[in-house]
N, C-alpha and C positions, 0 to 999 in steps of 0.2 A: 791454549792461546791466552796470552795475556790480554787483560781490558781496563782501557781508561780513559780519562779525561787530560786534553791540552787545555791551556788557557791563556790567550792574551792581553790580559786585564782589561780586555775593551771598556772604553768608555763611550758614551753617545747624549746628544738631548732627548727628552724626554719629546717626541713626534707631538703631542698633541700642547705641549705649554712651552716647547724650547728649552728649558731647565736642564743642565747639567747636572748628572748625580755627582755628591761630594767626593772627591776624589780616597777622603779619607773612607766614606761608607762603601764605595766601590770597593779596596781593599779588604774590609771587614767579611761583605760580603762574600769576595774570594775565598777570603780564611774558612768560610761557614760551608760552601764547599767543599775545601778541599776535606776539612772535617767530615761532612755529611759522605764525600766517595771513599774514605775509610771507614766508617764505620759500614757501610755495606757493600765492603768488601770487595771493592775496586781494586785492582794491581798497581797502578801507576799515573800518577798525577802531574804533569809538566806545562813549566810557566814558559812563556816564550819570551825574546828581547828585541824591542822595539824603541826607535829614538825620536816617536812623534804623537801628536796631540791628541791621536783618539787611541794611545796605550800606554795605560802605568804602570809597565813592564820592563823599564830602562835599566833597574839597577834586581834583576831576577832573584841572584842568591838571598838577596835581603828578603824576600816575598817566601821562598822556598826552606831557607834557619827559619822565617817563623812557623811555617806549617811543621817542617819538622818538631818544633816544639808544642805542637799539640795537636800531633796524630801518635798511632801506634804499629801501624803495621802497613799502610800504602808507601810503596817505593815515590822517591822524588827525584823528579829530571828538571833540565832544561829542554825548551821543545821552540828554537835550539840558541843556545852558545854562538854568537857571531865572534869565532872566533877569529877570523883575518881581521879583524880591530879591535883584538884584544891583549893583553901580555898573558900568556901560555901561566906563567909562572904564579901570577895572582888567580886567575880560573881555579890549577888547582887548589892552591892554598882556601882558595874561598869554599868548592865544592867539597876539600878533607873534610875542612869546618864542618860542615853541613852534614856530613856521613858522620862522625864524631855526635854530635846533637840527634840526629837520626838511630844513631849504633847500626848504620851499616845499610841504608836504604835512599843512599844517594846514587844517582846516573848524570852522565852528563851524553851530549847529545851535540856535536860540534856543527857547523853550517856556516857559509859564506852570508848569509842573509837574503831574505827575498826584497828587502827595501837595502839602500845606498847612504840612509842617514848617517849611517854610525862611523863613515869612512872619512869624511872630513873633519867629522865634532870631534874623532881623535887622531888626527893627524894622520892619515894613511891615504894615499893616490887610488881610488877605485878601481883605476885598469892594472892595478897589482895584485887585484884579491885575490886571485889563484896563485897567486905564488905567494901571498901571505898565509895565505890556510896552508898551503902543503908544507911546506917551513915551519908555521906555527904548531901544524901536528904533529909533524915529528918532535918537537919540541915537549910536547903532554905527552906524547907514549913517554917519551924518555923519563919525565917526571915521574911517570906512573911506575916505572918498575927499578928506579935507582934515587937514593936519596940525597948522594951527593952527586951533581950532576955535572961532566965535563960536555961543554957545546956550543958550538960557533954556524951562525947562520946570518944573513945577509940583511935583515932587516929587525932584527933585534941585538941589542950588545950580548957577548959570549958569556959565558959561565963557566967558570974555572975550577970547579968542583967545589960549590957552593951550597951547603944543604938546604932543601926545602924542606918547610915545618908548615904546619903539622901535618901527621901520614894520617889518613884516612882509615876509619874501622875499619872497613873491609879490605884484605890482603890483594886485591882487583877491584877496582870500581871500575864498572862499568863504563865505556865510551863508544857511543855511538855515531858515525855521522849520518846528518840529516842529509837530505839530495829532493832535489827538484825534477829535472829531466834532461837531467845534461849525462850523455853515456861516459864522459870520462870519469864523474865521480862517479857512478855506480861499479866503472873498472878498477878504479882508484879503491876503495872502498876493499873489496874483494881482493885485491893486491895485498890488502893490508891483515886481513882476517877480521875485519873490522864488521859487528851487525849495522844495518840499515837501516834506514828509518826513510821512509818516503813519505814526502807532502804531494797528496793527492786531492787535489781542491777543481778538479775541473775536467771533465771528456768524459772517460772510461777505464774502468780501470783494465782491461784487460789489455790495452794499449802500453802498458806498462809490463807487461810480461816479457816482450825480450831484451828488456833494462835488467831486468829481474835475473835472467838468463843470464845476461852478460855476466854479472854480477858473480852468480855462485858459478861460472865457469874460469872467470879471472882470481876466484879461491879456489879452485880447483887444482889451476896451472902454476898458482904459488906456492900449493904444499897442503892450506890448511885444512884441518878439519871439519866437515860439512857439519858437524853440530855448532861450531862456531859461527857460522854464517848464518845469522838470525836476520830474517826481514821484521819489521814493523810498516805498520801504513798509519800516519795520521790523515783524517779526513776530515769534514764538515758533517754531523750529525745531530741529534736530537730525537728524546724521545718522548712521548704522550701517551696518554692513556687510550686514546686513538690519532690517527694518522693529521684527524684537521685541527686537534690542540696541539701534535707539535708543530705544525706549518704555522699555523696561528702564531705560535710564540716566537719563533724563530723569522719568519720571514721578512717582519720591520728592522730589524738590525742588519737584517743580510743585507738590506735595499741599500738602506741607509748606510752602510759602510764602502760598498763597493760601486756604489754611488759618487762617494765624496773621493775613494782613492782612484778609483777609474778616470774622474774627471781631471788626474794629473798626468794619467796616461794617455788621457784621446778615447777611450773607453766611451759607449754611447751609457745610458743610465739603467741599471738594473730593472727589472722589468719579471712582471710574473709569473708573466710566459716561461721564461726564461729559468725564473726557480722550478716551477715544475717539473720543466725536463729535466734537471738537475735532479728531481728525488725519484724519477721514474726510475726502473730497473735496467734503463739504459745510461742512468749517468752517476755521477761522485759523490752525490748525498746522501748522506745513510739516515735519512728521516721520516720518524712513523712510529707505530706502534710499537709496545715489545715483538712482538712475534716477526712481525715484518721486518723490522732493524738485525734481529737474529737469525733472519732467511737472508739479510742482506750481507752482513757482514763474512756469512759461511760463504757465500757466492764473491765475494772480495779472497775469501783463504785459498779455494777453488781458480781462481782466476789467475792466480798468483803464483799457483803450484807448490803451496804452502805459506802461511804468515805464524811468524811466533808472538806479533803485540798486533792490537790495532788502539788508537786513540784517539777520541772525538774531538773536534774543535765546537763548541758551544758556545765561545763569547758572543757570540752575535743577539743573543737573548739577554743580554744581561739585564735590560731592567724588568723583565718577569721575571722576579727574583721568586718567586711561588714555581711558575712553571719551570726554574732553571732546575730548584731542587727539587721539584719530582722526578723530572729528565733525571737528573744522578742517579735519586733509589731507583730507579724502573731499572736504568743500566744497569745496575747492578745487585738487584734483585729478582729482575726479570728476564734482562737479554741474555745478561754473562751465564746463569746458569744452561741454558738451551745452548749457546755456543760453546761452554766448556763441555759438556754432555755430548756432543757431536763429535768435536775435534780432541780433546784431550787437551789438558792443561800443561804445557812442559818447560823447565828451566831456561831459562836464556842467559848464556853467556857471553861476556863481553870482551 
């Protein structure tokens, strides 16, 4: 099983002075990071894209060329790619880039978006997204396996055999899509021989197994290969040297975030209660100790009926910038070894 860290650049005020951290220090500290889950030996590192005030995550590849230029061996995703507001055609060109500077450790990770910003600041009707993404996807596979590319679709101008530049190190980059809990993309998905990536931020996870099912039955009935049909789960996690310094660190940003975007949904306000049962072993937070985290996550692989990646969402801590970076080494000095020892570490293809 692969392990890693997502990250949404969150930003936040400082709870106790109000103070905004610099936006440019927020970045740096990203970089330090994404540095720190490579050097112990982390698999995969992915920034997410967001078009609003509490994430510096708008323009992703830019954040992700530069970690490629000063790591060495963690792969780099998007976590994820909105792509129904995107042009198919600059994605790749920007994520080749990025594999080229990487030499070969670029992923991309495609998704409708779980926020709606990003559909009118670039011109797209939001009750089109699904029919932008499916359009738009076909659009990167075809980029991905032909250089000059004949193709005509309905909401971007055609291409008449056009080549895109630059091809990317790797002979396959990877492409994942992300999914929520909507059963037709995890059908979609699986139609396609496409791996998965599920965002699980909330219930159970094992409420998620006959998505799961769906999934690798709808690659079944397509043809592919069940080594191709990789799951990943991104979740909400954190790790400490015991269980009440990671809650400690993490649970003011949780408040505090889902607080302020809740209260655009009708949402009542985060509440502690409420994180709790979140990290109990009945719900979606994988936060605590090493050992605990590593009983958690095998109980996610188990529940799932296998997972090839899992990936933590941590921004929520970012201004414990001490306990962010222990959380990383612990992940990855601590948990990933008990969890690859268990399940066995295996390739994922895309």
């Amino acid at each position: 099983m692969e392990i890693g860290i997502d990250s949404f650049a969150a930003t936040m005020p400082d709870p106790e002075t109000g103070v905004m951290v610099p936006a440019a220090d927020r970045i740096e500290c990203l970089l330090e990071e994404v540095e720190i889950a490579d050097r112990v030996g982390l698999d995969i590192f992915g920034i997410g894209e967001h078009h609003r005030k509490e994430f510096l995550d708008s323009a992703p590849t830019v954040i992700l060329a530069a970690a490629a230029a000063r790591t060495r061996n963690i792969r780099l995703a998007s976590a994820v790619t909105v792509l129904s507001a995107a042009d198919p055609v600059r994605i790749f060109q920007e994520f080749a880039t990025i594999d080229l500077i990487a030499r070969g450790r670029a992923e991309i990770v495609v998704g409708r978006g779980s926020f709606g910003e990003a559909y009118p600041l670039f011109g797209f009707a939001p009750e089109h997204y699904d029919a932008l993404f499916a359009e738009k996807l076909d659009l990167l596979l075809t980029l991905r396996d032909q250089v000059h590319v004949t193709w005509q679709g309905k909401f971007r101008p055609r291409l008449t055999g056009q080549g895109v530049y630059p091809r990317p190190y790797q002979d396959r980059m990877p492409i994942w899509i992300g999914v929520g809990g909507t059963p037709q993309s995890f059908a979609r998905a699986g139609a396609l021989g496409l791996p998965l990536m599920i965002a699980i931020i909330g219930g159970n996870f094992h409420r998620f197994r006959p998505l799961v099912d769906l999934y690798r039955e709808a690659g079944r009935r397509a043809g592919h290969d069940p080594k191709t049909l990789a799951v990943g789960v991104h979740a909400m996690g954190f790790v400490g040297d015991t269980a009440k310094a990671a809650k400690d660190a993490f649970f003011p940003g949780w408040s505090y975030m889902f607080t302020e975007i809740g209260r655009e949904r009708g949402w009542s306000p985060a509440t502690l209660w409420q994180f709790e049962a979140m990290c109990s072993p009945e719900g979606a937070f994988l936060i605590g100790d090493p050992r605990t985290v590593a009983q958690r996550v095998l109980a996610v692989d188990e529940a799932l009926g296998g997972i090839s990646r899992i990936t933590f969402q941590m921004s929520s801590a970012m201004l414990n910038t001490a306990a962010m970076r222990r959380s990383i080494e612990l992940l990855g000095t601590e948990v990933a070894p008990i969890v690859r020892a268990a399940s066995g570490k295996g390739a994922i293809n895309g």
